[in-house]
BAVEXLO-261842 format. One record per atom (N, C-alpha, C): atom name; residue in one letter; residue number from 0; x, z negated, y negated. Coordinates in steps of 0.02 Angstrom, whole numbers. Example, Ala and Ser with C-alpha at 12.3 -4.5 7.8 and 13.67 -1.06 7.14 Angstrom:
2
<node N; A; 0; <660; -390; 284>>,
<node CA; A; 0; <615; -390; 225>>,
<node C; A; 0; <660; -390; 165>>,
<node N; S; 1; <642; -354; 112>>,
<node CA; S; 1; <684; -357; 53>>,
<node C; S; 1; <645; -394; -2>>,
***
This chain:
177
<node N; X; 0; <7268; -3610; -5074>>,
<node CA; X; 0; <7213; -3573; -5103>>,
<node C; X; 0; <7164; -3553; -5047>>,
<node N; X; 1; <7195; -3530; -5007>>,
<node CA; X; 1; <7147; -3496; -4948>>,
<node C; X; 1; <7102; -3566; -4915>>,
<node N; X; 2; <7129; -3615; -4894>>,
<node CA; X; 2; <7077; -3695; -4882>>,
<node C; X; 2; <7043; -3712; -4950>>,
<node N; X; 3; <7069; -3699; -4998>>,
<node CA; X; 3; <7036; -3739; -5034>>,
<node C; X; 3; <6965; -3671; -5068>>,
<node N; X; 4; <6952; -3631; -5043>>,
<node CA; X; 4; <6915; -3598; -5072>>,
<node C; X; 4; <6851; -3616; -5046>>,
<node N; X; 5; <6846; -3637; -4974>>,
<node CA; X; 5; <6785; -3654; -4926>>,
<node C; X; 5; <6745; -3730; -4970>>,
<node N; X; 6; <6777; -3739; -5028>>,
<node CA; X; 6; <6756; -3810; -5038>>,
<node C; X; 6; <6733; -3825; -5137>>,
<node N; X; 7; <6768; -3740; -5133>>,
<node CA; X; 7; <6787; -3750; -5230>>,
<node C; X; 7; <6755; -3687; -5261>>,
<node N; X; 8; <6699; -3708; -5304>>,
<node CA; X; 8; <6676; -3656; -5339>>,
<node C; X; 8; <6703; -3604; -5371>>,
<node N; X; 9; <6696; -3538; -5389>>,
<node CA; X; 9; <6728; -3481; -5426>>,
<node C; X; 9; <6775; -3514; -5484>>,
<node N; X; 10; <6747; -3541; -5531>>,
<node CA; X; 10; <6779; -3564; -5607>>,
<node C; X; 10; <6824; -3616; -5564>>,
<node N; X; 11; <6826; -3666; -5534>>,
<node CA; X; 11; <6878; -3705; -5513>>,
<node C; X; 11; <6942; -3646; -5462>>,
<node N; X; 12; <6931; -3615; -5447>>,
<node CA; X; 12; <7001; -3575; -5409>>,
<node C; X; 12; <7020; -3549; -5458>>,
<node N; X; 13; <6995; -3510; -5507>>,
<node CA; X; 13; <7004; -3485; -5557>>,
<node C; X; 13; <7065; -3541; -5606>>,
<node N; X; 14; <7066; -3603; -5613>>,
<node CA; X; 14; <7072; -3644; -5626>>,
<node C; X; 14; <7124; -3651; -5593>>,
<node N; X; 15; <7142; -3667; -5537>>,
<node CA; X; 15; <7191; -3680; -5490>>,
<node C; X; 15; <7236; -3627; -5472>>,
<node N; X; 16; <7201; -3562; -5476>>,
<node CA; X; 16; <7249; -3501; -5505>>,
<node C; X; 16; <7299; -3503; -5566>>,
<node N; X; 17; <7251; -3538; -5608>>,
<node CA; X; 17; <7280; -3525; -5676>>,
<node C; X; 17; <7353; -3597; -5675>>,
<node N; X; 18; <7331; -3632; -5642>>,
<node CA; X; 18; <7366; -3686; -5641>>,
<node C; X; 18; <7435; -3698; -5583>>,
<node N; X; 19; <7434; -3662; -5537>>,
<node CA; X; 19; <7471; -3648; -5484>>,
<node C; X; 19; <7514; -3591; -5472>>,
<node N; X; 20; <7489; -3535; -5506>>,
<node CA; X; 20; <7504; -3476; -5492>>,
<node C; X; 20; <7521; -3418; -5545>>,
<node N; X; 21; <7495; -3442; -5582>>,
<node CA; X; 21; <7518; -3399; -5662>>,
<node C; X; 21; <7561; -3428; -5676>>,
<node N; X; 22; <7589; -3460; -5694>>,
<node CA; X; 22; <7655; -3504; -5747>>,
<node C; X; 22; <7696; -3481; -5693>>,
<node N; X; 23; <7699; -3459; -5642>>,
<node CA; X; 23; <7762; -3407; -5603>>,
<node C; X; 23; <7760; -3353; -5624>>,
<node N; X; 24; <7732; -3303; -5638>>,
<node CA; X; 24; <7701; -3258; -5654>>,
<node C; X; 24; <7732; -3241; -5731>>,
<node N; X; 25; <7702; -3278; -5762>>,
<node CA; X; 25; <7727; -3265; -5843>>,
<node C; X; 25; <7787; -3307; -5864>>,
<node N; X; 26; <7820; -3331; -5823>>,
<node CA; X; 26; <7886; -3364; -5833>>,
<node C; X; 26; <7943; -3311; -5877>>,
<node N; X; 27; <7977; -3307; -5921>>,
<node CA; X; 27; <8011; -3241; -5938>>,
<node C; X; 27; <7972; -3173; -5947>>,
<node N; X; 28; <7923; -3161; -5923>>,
<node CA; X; 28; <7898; -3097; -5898>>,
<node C; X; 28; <7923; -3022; -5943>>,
<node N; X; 29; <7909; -3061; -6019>>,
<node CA; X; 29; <7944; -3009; -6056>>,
<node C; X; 29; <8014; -2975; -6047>>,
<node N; X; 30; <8028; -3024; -6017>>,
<node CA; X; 30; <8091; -2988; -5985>>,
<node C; X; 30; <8116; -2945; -5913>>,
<node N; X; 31; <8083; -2970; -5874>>,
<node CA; X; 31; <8077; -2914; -5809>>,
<node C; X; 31; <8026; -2912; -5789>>,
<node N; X; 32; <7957; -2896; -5832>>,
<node CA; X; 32; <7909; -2852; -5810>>,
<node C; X; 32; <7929; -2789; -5826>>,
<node N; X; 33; <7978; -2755; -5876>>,
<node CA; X; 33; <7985; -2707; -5850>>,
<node C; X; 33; <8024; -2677; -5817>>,
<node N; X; 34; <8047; -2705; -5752>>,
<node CA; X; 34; <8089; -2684; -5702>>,
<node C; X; 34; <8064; -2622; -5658>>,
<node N; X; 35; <8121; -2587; -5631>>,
<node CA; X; 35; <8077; -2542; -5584>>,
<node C; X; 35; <8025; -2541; -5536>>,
<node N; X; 36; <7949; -2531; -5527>>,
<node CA; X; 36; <7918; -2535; -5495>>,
<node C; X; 36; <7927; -2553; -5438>>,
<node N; X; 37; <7957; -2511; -5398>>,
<node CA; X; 37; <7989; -2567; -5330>>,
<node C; X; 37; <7983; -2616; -5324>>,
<node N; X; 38; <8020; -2669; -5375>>,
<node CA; X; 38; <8028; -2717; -5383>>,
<node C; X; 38; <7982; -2775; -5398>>,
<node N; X; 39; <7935; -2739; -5436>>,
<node CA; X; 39; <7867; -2769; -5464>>,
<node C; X; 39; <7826; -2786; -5393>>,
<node N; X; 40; <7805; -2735; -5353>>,
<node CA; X; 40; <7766; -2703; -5316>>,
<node C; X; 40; <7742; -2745; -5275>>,
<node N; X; 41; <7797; -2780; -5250>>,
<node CA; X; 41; <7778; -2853; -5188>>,
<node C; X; 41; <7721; -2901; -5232>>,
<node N; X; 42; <7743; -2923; -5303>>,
<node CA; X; 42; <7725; -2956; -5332>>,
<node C; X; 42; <7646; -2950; -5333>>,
<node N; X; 43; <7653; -2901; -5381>>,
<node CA; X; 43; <7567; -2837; -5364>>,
<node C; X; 43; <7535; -2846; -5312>>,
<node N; X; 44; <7570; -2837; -5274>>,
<node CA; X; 44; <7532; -2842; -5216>>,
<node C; X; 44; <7493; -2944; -5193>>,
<node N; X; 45; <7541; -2968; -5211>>,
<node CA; X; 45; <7543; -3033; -5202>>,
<node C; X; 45; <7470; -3069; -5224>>,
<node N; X; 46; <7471; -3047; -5279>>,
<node CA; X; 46; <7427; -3053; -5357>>,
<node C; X; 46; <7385; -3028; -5313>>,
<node N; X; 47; <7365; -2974; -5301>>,
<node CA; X; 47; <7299; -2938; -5275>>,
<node C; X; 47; <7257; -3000; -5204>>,
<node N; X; 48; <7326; -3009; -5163>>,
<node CA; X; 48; <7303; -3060; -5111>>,
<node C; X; 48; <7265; -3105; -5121>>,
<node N; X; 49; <7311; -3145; -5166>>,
<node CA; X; 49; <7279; -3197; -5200>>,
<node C; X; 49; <7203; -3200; -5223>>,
<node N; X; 50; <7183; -3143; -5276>>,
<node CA; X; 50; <7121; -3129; -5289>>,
<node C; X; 50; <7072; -3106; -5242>>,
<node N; X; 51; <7092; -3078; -5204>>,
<node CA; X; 51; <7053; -3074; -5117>>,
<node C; X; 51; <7040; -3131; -5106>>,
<node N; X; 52; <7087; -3158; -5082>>,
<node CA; X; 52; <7057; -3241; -5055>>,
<node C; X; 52; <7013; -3281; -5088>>,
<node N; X; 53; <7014; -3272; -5159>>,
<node CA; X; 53; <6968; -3334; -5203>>,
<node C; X; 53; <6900; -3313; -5201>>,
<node N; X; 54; <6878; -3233; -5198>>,
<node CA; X; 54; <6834; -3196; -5197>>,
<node C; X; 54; <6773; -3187; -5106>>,
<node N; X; 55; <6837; -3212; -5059>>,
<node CA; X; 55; <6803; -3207; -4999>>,
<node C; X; 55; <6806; -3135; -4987>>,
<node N; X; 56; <6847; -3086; -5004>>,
<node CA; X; 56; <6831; -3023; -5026>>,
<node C; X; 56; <6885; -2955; -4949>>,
<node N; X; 57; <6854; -2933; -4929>>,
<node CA; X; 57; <6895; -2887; -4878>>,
<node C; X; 57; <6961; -2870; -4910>>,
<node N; X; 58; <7023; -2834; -4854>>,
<node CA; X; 58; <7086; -2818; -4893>>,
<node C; X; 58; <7062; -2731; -4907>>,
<node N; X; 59; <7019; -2719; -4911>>,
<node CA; X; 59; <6978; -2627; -4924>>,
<node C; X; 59; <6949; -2631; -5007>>,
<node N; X; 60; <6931; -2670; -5016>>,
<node CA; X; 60; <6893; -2696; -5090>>,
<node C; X; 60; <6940; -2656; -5148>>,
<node N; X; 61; <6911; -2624; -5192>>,
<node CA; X; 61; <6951; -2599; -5259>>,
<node C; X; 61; <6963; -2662; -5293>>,
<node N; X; 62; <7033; -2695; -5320>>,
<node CA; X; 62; <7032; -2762; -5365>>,
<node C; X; 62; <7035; -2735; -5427>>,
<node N; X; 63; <7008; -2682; -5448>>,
<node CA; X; 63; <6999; -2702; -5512>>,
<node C; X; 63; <6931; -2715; -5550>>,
<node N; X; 64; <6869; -2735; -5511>>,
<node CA; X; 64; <6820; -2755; -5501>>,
<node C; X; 64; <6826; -2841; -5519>>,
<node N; X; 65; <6873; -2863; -5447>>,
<node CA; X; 65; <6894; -2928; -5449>>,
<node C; X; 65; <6934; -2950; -5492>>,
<node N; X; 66; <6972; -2929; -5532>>,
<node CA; X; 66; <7009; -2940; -5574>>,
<node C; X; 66; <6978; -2966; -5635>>,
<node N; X; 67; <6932; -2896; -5643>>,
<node CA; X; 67; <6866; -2900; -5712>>,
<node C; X; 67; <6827; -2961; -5698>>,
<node N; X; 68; <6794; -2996; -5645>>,
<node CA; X; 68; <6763; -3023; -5630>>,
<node C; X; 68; <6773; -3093; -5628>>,
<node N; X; 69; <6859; -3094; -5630>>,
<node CA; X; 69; <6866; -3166; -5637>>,
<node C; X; 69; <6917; -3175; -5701>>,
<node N; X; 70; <6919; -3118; -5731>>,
<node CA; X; 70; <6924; -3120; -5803>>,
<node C; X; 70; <6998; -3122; -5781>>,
<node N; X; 71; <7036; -3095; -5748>>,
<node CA; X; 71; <7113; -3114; -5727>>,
<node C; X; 71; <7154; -3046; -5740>>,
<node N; X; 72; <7212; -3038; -5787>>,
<node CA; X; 72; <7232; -2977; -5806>>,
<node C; X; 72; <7302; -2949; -5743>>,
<node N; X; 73; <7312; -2890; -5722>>,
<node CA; X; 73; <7350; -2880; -5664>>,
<node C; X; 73; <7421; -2906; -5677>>,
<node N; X; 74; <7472; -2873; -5647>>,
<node CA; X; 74; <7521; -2895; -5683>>,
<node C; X; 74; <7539; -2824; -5732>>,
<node N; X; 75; <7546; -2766; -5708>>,
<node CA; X; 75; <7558; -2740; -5769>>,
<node C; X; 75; <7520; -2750; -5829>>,
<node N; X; 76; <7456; -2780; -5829>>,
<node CA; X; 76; <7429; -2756; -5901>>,
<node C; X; 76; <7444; -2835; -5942>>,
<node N; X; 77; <7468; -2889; -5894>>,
<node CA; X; 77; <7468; -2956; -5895>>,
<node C; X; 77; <7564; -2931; -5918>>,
<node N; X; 78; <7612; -2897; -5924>>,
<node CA; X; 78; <7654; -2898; -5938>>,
<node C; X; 78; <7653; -2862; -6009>>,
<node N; X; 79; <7616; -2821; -6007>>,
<node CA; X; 79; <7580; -2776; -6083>>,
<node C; X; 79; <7552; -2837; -6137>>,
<node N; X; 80; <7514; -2871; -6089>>,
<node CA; X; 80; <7478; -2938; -6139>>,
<node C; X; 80; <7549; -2997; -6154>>,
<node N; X; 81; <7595; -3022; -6127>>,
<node CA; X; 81; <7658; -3050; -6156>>,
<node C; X; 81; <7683; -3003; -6204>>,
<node N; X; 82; <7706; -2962; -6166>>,
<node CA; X; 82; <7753; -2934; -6260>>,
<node C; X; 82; <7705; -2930; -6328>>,
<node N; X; 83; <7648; -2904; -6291>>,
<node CA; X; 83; <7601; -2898; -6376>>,
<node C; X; 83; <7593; -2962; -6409>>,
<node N; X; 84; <7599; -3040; -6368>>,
<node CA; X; 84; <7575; -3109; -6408>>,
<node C; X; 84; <7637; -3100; -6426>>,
<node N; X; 85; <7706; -3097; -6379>>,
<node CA; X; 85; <7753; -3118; -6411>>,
<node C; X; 85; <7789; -3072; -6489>>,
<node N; X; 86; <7773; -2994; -6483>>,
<node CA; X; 86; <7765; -2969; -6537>>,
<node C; X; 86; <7729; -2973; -6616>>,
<node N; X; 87; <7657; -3023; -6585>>,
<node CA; X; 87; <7618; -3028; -6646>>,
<node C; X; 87; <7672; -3096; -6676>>,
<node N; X; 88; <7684; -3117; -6638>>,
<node CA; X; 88; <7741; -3193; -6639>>,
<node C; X; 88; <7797; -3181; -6717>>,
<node N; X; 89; <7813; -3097; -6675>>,
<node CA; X; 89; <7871; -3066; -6750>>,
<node C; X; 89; <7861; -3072; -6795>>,
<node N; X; 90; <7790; -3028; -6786>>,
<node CA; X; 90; <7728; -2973; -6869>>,
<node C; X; 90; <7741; -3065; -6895>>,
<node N; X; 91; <7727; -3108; -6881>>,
<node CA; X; 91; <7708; -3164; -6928>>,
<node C; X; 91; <7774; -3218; -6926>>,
<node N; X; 92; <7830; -3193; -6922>>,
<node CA; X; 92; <7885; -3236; -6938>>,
<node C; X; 92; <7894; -3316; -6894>>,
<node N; X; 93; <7873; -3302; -6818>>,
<node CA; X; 93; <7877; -3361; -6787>>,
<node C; X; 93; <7919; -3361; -6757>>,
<node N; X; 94; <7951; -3289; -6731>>,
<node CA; X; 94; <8021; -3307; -6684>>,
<node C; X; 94; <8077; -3316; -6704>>,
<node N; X; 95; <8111; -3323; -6689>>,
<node CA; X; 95; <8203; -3360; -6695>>,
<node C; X; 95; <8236; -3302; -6739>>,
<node N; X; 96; <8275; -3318; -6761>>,
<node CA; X; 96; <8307; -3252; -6815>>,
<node C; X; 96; <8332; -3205; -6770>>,
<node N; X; 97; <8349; -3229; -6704>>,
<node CA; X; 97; <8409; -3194; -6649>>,
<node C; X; 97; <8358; -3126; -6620>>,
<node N; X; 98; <8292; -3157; -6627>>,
<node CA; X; 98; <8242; -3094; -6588>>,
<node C; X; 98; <8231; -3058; -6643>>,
<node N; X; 99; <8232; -3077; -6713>>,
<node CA; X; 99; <8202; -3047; -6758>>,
<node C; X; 99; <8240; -2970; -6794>>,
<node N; X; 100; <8294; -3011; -6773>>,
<node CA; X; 100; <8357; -2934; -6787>>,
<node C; X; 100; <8349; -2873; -6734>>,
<node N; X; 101; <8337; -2899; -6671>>,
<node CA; X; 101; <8309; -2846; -6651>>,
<node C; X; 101; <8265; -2781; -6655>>,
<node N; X; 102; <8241; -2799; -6701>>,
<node CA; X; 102; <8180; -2728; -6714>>,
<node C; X; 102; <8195; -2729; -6811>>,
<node N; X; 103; <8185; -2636; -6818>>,
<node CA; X; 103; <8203; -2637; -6907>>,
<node C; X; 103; <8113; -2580; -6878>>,
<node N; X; 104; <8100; -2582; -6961>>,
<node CA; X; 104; <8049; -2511; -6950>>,
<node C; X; 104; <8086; -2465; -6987>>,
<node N; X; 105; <8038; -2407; -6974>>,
<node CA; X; 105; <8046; -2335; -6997>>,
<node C; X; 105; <8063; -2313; -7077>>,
<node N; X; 106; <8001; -2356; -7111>>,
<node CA; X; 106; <8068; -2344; -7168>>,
<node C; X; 106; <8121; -2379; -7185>>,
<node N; X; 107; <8164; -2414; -7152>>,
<node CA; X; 107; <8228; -2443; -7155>>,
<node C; X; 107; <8262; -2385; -7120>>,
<node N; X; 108; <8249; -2342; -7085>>,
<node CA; X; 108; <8288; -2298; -7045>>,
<node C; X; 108; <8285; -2238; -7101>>,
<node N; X; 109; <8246; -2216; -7150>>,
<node CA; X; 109; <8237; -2139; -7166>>,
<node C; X; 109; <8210; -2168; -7242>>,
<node N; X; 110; <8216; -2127; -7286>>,
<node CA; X; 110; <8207; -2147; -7356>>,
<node C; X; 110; <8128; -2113; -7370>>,
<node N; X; 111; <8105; -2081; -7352>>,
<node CA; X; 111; <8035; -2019; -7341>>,
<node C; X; 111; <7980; -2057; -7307>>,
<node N; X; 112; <7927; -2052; -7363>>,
<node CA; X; 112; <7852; -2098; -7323>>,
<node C; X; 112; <7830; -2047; -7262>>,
<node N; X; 113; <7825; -2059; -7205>>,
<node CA; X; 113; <7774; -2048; -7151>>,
<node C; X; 113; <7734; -2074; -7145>>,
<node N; X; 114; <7681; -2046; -7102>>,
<node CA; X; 114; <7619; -2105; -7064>>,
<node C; X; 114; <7656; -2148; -7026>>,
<node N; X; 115; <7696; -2146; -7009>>,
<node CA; X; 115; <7738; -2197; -6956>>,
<node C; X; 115; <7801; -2242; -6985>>,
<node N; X; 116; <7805; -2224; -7052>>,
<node CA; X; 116; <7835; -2262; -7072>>,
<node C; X; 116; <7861; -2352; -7076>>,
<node N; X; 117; <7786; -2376; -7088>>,
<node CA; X; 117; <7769; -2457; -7060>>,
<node C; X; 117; <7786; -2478; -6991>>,
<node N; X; 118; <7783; -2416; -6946>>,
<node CA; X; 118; <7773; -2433; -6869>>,
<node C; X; 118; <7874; -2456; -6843>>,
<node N; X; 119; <7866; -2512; -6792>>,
<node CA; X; 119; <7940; -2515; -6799>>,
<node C; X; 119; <7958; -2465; -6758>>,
<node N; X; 120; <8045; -2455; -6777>>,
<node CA; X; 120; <8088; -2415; -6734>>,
<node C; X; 120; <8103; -2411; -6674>>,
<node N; X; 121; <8071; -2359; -6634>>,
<node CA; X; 121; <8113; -2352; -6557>>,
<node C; X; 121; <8155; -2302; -6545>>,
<node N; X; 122; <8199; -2324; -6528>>,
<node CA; X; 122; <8281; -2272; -6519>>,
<node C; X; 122; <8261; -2231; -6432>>,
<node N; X; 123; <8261; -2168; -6440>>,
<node CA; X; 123; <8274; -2107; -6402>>,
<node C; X; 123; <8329; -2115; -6337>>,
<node N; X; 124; <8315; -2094; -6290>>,
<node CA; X; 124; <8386; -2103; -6241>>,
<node C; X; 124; <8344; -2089; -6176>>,
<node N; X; 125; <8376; -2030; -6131>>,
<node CA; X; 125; <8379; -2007; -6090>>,
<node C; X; 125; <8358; -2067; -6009>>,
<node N; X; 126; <8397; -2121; -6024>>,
<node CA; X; 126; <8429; -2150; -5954>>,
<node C; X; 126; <8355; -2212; -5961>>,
<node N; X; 127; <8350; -2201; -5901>>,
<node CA; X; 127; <8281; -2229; -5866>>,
<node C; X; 127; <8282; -2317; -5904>>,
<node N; X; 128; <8351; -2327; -5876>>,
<node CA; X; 128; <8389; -2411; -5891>>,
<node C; X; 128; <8402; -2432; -5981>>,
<node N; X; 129; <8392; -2368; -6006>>,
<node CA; X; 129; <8388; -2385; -6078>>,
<node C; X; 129; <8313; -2396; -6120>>,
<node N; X; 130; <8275; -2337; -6084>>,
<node CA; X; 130; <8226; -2344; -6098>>,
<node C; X; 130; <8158; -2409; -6067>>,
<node N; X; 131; <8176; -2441; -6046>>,
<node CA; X; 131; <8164; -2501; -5982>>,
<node C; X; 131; <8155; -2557; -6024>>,
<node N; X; 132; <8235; -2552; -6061>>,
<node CA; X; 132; <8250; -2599; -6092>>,
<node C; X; 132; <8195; -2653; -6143>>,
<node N; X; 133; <8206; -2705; -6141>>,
<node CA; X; 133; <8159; -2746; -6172>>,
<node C; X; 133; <8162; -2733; -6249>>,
<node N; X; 134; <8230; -2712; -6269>>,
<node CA; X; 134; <8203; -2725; -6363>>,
<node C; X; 134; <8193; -2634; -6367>>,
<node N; X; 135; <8185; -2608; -6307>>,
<node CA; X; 135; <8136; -2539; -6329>>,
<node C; X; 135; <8081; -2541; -6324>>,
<node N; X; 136; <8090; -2578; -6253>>,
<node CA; X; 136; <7983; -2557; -6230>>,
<node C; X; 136; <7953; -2622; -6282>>,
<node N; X; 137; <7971; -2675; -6305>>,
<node CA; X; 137; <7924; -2734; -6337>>,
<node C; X; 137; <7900; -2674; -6416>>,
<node N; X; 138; <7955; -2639; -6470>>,
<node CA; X; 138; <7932; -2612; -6518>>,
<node C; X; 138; <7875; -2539; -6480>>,
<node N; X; 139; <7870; -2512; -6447>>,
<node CA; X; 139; <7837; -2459; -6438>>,
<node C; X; 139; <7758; -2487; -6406>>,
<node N; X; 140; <7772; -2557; -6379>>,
<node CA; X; 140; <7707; -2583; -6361>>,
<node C; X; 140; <7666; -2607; -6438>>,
<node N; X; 141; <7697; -2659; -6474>>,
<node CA; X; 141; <7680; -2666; -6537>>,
<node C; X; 141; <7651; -2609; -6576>>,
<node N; X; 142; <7682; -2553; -6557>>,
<node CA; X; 142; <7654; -2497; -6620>>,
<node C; X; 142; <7595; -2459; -6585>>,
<node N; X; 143; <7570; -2468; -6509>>,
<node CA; X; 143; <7521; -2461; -6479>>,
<node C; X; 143; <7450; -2499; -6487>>,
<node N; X; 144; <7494; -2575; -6496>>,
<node CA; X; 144; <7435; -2617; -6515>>,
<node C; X; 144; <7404; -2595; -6589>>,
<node N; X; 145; <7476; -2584; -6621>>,
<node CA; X; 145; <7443; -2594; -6697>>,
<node C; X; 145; <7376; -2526; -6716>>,
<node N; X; 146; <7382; -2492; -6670>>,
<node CA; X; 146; <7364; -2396; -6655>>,
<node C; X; 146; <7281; -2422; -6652>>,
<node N; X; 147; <7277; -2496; -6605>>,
<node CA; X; 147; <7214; -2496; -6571>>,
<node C; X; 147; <7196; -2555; -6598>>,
<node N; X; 148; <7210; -2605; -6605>>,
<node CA; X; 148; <7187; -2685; -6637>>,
<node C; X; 148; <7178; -2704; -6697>>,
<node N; X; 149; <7153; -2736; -6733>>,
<node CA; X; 149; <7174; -2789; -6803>>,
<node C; X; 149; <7220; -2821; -6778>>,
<node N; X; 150; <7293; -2845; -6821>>,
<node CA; X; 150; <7350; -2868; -6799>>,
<node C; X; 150; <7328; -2939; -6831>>,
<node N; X; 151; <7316; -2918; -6927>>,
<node CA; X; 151; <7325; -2950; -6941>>,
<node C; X; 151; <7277; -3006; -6943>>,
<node N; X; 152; <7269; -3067; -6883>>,
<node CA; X; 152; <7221; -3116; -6860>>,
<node C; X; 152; <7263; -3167; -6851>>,
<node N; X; 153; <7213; -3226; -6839>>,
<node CA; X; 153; <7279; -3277; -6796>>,
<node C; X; 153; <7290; -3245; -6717>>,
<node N; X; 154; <7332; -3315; -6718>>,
<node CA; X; 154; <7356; -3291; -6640>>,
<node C; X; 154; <7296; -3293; -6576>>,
<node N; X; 155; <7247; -3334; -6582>>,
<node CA; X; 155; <7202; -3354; -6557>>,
<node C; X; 155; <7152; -3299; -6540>>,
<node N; X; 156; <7105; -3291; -6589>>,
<node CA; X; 156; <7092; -3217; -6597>>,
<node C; X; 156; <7125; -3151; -6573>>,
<node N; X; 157; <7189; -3114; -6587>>,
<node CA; X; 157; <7226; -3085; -6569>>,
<node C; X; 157; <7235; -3079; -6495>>,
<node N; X; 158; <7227; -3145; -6490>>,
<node CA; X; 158; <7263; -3171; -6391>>,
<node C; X; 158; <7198; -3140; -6367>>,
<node N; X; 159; <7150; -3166; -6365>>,
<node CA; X; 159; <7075; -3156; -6345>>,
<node C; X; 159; <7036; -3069; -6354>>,
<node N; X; 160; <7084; -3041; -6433>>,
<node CA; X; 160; <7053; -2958; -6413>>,
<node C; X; 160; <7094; -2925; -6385>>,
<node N; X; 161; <7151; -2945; -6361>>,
<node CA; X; 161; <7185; -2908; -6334>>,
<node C; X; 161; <7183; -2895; -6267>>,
<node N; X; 162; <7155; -2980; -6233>>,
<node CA; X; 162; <7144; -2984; -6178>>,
<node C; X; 162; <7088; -2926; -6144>>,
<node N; X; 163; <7033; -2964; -6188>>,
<node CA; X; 163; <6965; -2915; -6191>>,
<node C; X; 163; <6999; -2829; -6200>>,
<node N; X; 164; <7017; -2801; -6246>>,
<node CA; X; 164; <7036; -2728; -6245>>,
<node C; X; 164; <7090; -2713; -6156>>,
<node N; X; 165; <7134; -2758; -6130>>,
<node CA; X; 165; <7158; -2731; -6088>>,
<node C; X; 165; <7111; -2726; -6028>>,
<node N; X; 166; <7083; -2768; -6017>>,
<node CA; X; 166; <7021; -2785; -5966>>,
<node C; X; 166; <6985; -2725; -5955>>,
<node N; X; 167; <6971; -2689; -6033>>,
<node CA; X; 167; <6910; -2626; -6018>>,
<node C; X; 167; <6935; -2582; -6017>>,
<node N; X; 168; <6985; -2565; -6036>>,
<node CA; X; 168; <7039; -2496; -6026>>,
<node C; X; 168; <7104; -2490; -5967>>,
<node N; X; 169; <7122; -2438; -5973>>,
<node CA; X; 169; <7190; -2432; -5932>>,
<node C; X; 169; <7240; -2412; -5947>>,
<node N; X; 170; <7303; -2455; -5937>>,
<node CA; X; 170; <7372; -2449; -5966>>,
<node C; X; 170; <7380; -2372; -5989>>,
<node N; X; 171; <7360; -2312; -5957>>,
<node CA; X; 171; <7393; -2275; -5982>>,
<node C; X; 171; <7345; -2215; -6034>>,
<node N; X; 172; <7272; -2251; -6048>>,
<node CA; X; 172; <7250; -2219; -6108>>,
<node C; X; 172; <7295; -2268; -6157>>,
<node N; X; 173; <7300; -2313; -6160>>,
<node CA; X; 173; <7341; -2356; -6212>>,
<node C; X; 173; <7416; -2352; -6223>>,
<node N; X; 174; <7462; -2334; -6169>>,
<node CA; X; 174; <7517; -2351; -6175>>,
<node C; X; 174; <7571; -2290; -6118>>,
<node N; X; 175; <7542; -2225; -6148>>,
<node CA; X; 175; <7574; -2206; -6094>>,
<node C; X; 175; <7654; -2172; -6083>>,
<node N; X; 176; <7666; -2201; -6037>>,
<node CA; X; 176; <7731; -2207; -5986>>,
<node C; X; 176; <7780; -2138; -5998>>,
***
């Protein structure tokens, strides 16, 4: 990346980003993006490098300028954007029965209409490692999206406002921790 930038327009690194360097990135992600920060952090950091270099850009530069600019989502909000496609995946009966048992909603839990009733179930628990957990954090992201988006779209659409909504906001007016 760093040679080949002296030679390759913005939209082509962009390109070669997307082609080299993401499909590591979103490999599994739903599954240990949400690991302990620590852990993430090198990565983050990695990601940020990367977008420095394509940009020609000092290591002082705020990236979330650069990020916006080359339309590239970080990794936390890029781990926020997997579970929500793979969630809208549920809402419309595309995943495997094995993921699908995973999540019941609220009125399957309680016989009494709430406003939250529709929204699915997330189970309560003290321990950092429970709450971490993937079939907790994927339903509490879903009922965030559903808070802020039209769900019911194709996937296409969906993929594209979601992108756009994480881009202009920040994880934690949307989703917070």
């Amino acid at each position: 990346m760093y040679k080949a930038r002296k030679f390759l327009d913005k939209k082509s690194l962009v390109n070669l980003y997307h082609s080299y360097i993401f499909p590591y990135f979103i490999y599994c992600i739903e599954s240990w993006g949400n690991a302990p920060h620590c852990h993430l952090y090198p990565l983050y950091i990695l990601q940020k490098r990367i977008i420095r270099i394509m940009t020609f850009s000092k290591f002082d530069v705020s990236s979330d300028y650069l990020f916006r600019n080359l339309n590239i989502l970080p990794l936390d909000k890029l781990v926020f954007h997997r579970i929500g496609l793979m969630m809208h995946k549920y809402a419309n009966g595309a995943l495997p029965p094995v993921m699908s048992d995973l999540y019941t909603l609220n009125s399957d839990i309680h016989d009494h209409y709430t406003r939250q009733s529709q929204l699915l179930h997330t189970k309560k628990g003290n321990i950092n490692v429970f709450t971490k957990n993937f079939a907790n954090i994927s339903p509490r992201v879903w009922n965030a999206i559903q808070n802020i988006l039209d769900v019911n779209v194709s996937m296409y659409i969906f993929k594209n406002r979601l992108k756009m909504f994480l881009q202009a906001n920040t994880l934690e007016l949307i989703y917070p921790k």
